[in-house]
N, CA, C and O atoms as a CHARMM CRD file, in Angstrom:
* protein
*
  200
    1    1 UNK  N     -1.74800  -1.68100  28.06000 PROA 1      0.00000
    2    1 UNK  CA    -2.25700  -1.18900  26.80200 PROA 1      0.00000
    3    1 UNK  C     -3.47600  -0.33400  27.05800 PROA 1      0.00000
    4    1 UNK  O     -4.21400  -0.49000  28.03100 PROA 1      0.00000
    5    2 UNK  N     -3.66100   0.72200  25.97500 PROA 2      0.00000
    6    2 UNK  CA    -4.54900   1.83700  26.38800 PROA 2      0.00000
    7    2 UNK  C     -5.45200   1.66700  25.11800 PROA 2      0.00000
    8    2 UNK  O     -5.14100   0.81500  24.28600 PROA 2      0.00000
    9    3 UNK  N     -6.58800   2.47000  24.93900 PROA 3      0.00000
   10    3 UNK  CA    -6.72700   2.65100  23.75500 PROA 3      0.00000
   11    3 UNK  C     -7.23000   3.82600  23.58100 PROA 3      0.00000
   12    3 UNK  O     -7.53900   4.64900  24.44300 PROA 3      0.00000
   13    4 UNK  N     -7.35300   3.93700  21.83700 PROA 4      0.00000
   14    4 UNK  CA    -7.78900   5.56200  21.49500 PROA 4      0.00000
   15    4 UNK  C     -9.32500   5.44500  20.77700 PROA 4      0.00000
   16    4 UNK  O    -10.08000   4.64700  20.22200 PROA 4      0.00000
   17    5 UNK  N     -9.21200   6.75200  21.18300 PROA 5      0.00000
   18    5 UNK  CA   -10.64500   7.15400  20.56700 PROA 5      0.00000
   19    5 UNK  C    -10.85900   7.57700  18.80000 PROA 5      0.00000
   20    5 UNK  O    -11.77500   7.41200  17.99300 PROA 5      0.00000
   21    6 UNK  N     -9.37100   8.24700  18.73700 PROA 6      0.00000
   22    6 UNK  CA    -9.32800   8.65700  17.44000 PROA 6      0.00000
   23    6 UNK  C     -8.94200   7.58600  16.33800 PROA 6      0.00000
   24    6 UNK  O     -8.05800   6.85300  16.78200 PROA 6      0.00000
   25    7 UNK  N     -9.17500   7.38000  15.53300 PROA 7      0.00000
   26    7 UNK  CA    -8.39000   6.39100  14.38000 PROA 7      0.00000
   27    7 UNK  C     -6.50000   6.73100  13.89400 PROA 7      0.00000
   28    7 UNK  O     -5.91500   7.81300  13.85800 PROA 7      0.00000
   29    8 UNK  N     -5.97000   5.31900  13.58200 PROA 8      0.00000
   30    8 UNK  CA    -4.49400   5.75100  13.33600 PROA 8      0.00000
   31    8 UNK  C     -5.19700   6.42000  11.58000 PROA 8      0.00000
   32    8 UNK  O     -6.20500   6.30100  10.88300 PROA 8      0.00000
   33    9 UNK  N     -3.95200   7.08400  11.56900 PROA 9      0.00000
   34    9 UNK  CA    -4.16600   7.32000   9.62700 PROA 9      0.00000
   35    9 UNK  C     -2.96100   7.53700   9.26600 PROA 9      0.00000
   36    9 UNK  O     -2.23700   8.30800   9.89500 PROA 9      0.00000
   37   10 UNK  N     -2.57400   6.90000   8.21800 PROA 10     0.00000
   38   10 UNK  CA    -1.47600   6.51400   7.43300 PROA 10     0.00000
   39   10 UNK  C     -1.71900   7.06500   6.19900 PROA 10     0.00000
   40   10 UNK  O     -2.68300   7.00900   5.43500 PROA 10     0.00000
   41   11 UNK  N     -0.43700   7.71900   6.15100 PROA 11     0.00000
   42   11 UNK  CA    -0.29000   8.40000   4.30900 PROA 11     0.00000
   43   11 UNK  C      0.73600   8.14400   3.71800 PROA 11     0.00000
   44   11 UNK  O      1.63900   8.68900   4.35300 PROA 11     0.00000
   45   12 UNK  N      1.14800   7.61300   2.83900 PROA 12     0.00000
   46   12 UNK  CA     2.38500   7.35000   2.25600 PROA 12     0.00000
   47   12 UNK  C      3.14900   8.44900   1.57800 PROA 12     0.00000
   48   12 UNK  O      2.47400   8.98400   0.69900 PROA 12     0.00000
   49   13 UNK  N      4.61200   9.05300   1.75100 PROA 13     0.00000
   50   13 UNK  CA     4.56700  10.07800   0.84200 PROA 13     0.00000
   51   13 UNK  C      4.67300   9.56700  -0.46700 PROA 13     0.00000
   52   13 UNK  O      4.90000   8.43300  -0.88800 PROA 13     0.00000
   53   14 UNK  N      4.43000  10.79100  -1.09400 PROA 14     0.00000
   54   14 UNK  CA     5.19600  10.21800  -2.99100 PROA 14     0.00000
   55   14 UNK  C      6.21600  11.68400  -3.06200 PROA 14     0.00000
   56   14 UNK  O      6.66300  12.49900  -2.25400 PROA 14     0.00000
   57   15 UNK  N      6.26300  11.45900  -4.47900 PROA 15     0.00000
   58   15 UNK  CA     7.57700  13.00500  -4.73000 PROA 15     0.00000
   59   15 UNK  C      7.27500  14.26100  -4.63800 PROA 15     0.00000
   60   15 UNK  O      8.11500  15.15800  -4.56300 PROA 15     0.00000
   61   16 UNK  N      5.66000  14.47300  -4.63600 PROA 16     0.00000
   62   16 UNK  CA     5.76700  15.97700  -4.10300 PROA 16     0.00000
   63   16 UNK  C      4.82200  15.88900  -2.93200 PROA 16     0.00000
   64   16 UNK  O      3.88800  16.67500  -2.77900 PROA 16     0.00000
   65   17 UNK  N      5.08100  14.98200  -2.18100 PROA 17     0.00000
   66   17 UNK  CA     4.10200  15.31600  -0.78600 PROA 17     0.00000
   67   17 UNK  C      4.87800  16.06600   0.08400 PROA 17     0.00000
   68   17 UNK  O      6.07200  15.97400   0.36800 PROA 17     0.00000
   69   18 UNK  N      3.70000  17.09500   0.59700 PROA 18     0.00000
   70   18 UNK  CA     4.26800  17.96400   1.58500 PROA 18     0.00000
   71   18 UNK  C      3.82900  17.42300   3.11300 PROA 18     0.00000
   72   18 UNK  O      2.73900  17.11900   3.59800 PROA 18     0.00000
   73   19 UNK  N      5.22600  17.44900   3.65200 PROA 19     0.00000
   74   19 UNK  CA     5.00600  16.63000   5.17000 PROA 19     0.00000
   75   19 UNK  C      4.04300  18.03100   6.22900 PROA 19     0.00000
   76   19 UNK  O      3.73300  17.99700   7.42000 PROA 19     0.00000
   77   20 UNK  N      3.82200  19.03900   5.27000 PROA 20     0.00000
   78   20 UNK  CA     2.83700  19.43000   6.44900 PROA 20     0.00000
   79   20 UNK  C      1.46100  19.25000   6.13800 PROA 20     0.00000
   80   20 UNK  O      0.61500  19.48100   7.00200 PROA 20     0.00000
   81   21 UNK  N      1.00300  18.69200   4.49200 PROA 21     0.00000
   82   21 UNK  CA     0.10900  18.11600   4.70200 PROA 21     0.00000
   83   21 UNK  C      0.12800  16.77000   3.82300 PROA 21     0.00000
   84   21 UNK  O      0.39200  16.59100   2.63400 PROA 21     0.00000
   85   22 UNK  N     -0.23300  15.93000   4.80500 PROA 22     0.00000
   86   22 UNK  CA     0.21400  14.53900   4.27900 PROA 22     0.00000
   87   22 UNK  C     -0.80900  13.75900   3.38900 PROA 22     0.00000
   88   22 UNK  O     -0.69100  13.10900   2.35000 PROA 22     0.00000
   89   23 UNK  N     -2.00000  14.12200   4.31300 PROA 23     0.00000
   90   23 UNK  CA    -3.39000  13.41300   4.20800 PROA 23     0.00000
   91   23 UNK  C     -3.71700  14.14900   2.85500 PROA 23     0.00000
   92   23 UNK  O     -4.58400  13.56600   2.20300 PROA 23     0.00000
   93   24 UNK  N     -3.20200  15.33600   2.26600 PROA 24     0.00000
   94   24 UNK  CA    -4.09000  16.23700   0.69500 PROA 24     0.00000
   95   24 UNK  C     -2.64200  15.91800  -0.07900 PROA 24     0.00000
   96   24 UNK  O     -3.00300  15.91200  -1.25600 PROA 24     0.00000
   97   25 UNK  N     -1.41000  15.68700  -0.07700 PROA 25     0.00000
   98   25 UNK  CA    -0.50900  15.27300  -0.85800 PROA 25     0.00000
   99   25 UNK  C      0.25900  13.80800  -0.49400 PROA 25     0.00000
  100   25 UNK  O      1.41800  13.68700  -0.89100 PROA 25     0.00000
  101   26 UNK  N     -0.14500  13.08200  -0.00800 PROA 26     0.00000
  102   26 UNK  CA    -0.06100  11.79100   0.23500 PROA 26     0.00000
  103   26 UNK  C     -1.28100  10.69200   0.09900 PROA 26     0.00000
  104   26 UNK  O     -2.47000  11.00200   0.16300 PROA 26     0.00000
  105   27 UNK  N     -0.78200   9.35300  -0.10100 PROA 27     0.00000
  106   27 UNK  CA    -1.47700   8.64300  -0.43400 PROA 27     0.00000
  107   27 UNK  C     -2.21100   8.04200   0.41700 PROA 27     0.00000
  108   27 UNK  O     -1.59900   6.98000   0.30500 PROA 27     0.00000
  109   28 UNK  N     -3.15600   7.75900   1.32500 PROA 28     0.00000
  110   28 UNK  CA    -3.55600   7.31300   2.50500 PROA 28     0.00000
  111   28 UNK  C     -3.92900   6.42200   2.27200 PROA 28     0.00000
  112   28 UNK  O     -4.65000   6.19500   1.30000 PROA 28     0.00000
  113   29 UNK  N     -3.46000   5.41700   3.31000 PROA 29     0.00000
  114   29 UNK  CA    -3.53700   3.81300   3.36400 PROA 29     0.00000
  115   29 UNK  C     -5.23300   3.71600   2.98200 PROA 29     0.00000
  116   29 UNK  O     -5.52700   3.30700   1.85800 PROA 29     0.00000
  117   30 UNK  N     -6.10800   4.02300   3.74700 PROA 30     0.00000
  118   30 UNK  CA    -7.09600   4.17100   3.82900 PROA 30     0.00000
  119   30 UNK  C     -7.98700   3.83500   2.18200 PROA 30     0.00000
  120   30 UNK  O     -9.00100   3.16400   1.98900 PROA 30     0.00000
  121   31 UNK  N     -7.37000   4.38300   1.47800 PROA 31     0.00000
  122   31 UNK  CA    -7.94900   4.45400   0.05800 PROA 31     0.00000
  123   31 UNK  C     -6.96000   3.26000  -0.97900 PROA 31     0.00000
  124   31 UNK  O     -7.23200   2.93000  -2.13300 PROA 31     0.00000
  125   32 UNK  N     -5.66300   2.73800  -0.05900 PROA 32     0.00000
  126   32 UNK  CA    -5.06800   1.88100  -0.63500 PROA 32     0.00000
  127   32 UNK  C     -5.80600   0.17400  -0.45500 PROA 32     0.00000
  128   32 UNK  O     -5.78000  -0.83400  -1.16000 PROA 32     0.00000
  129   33 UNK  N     -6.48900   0.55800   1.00100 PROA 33     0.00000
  130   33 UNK  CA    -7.08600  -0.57500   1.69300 PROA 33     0.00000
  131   33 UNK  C     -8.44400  -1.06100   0.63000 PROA 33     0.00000
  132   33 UNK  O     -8.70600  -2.13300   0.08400 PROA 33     0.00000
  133   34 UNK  N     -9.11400   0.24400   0.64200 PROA 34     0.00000
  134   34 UNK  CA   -10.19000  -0.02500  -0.07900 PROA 34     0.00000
  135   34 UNK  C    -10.34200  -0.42300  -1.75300 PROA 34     0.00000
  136   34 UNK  O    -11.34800  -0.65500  -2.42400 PROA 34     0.00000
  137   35 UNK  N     -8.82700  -0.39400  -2.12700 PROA 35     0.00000
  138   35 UNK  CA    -8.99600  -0.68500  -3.65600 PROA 35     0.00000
  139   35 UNK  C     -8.72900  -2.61900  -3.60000 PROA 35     0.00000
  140   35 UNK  O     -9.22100  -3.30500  -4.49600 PROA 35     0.00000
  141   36 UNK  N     -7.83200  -3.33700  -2.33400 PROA 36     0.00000
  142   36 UNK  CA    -7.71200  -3.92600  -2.17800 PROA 36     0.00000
  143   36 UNK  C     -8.86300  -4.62600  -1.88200 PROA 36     0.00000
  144   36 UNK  O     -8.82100  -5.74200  -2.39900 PROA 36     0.00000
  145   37 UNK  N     -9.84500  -4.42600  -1.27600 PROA 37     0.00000
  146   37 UNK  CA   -10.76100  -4.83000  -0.75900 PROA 37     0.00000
  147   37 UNK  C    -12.21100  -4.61700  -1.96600 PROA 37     0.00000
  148   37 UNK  O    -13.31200  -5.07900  -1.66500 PROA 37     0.00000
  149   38 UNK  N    -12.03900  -4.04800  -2.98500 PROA 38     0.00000
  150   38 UNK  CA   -13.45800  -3.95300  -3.99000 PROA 38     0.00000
  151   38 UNK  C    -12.56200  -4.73200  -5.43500 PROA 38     0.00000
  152   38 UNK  O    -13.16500  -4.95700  -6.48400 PROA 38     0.00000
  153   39 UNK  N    -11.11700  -5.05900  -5.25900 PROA 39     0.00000
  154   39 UNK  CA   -10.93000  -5.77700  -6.24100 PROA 39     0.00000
  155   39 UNK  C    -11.26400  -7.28000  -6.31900 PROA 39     0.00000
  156   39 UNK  O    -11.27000  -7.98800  -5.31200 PROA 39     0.00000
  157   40 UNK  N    -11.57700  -7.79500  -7.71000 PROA 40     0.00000
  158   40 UNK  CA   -11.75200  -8.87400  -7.85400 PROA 40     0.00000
  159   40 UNK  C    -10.75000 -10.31100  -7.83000 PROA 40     0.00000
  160   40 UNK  O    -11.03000 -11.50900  -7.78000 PROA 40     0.00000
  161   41 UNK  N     -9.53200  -9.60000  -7.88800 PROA 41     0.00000
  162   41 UNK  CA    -8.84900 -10.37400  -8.01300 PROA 41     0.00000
  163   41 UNK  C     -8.31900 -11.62300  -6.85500 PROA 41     0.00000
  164   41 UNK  O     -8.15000 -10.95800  -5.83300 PROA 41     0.00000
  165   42 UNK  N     -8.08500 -12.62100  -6.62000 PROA 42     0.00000
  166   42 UNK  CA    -8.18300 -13.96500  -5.92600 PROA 42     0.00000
  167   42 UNK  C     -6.89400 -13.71400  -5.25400 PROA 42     0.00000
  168   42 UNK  O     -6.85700 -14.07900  -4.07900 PROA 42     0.00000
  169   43 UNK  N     -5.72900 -13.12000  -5.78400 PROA 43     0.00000
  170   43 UNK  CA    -4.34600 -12.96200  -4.95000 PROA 43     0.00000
  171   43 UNK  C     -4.09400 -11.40400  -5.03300 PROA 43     0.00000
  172   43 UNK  O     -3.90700 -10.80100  -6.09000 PROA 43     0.00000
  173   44 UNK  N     -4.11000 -10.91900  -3.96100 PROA 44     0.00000
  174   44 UNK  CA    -3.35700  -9.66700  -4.31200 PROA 44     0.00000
  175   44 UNK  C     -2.05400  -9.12300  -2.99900 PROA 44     0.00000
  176   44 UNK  O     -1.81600  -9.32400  -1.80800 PROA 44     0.00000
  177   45 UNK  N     -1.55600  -8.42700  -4.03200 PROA 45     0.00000
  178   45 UNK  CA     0.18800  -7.84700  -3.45300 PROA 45     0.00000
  179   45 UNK  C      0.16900  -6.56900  -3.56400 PROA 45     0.00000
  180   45 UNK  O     -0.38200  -5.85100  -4.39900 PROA 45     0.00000
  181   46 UNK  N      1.07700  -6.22800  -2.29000 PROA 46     0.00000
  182   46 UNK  CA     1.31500  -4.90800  -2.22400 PROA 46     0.00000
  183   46 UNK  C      2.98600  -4.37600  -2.10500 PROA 46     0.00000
  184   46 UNK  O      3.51100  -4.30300  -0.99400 PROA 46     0.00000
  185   47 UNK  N      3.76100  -4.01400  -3.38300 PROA 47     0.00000
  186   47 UNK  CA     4.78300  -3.71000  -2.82500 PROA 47     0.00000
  187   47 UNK  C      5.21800  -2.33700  -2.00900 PROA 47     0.00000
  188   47 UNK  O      4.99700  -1.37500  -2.74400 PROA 47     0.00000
  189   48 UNK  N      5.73600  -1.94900  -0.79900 PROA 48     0.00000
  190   48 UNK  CA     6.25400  -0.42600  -0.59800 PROA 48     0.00000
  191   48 UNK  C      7.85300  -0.57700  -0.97100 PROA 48     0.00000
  192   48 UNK  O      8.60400  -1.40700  -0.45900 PROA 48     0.00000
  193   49 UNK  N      8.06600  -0.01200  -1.55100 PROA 49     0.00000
  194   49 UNK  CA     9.49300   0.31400  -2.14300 PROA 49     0.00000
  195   49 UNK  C     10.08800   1.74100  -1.03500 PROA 49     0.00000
  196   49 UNK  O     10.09400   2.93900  -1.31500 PROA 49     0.00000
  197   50 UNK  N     10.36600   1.32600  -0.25300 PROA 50     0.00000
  198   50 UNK  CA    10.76500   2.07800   0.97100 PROA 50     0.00000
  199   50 UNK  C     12.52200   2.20700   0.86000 PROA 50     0.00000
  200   50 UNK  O     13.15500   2.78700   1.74200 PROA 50     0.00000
Protein backbone atom coordinates (compact mmCIF):
# COMPACT_ATOMS: atom_id res chain seq x y z
CA UNK A 1 0.00 0.00 0.00
CA UNK A 2 1.11 3.49 -1.07
CA UNK A 3 -0.24 6.62 -0.25
CA UNK A 4 -1.29 9.97 -1.80
CA UNK A 5 -0.69 13.29 -1.35
CA UNK A 6 -3.73 14.53 -3.08
CA UNK A 7 -7.29 13.92 -1.55
CA UNK A 8 -9.88 11.25 -3.23
CA UNK A 9 -13.04 13.48 -4.39
CA UNK A 10 -16.22 12.07 -5.13
CA UNK A 11 -19.13 13.62 -7.10
CA UNK A 12 -22.23 12.01 -7.65
CA UNK A 13 -23.83 12.59 -11.01
CA UNK A 14 -27.49 13.87 -11.19
CA UNK A 15 -29.45 14.47 -14.69
CA UNK A 16 -27.60 17.14 -16.08
CA UNK A 17 -24.09 16.53 -14.84
CA UNK A 18 -21.51 16.87 -17.27
CA UNK A 19 -18.83 14.06 -16.91
CA UNK A 20 -16.29 16.60 -18.01
CA UNK A 21 -17.04 18.57 -15.22
CA UNK A 22 -18.16 16.68 -12.35
CA UNK A 23 -17.03 18.65 -9.33
CA UNK A 24 -19.36 22.23 -10.93
CA UNK A 25 -22.35 19.82 -12.11
CA UNK A 26 -22.22 17.09 -9.65
CA UNK A 27 -22.88 16.64 -6.22
CA UNK A 28 -19.68 16.11 -4.17
CA UNK A 29 -19.60 13.78 -1.42
CA UNK A 30 -17.71 16.31 0.33
CA UNK A 31 -20.71 18.70 0.90
CA UNK A 32 -22.97 15.52 1.35
CA UNK A 33 -20.56 14.58 4.33
CA UNK A 34 -20.83 17.86 5.84
CA UNK A 35 -24.64 18.18 5.96
CA UNK A 36 -24.45 14.83 7.71
CA UNK A 37 -22.15 15.89 10.11
CA UNK A 38 -23.83 19.68 11.23
CA UNK A 39 -27.20 17.84 11.41
CA UNK A 40 -28.93 17.40 14.52
CA UNK A 41 -30.50 14.57 14.05
CA UNK A 42 -29.58 11.20 16.40
CA UNK A 43 -30.02 8.61 13.27
CA UNK A 44 -29.19 9.46 9.98
CA UNK A 45 -29.45 7.58 6.37
CA UNK A 46 -28.22 7.89 3.24
CA UNK A 47 -29.89 6.35 0.30
CA UNK A 48 -27.82 6.17 -3.39
CA UNK A 49 -30.34 4.94 -5.76
CA UNK A 50 -27.70 3.68 -8.17
Amino acid sequence: MGSSSSPVRCAWPQGDTQLRYPDLTGLEYDKVRSALLDSPAQVKLVILDC
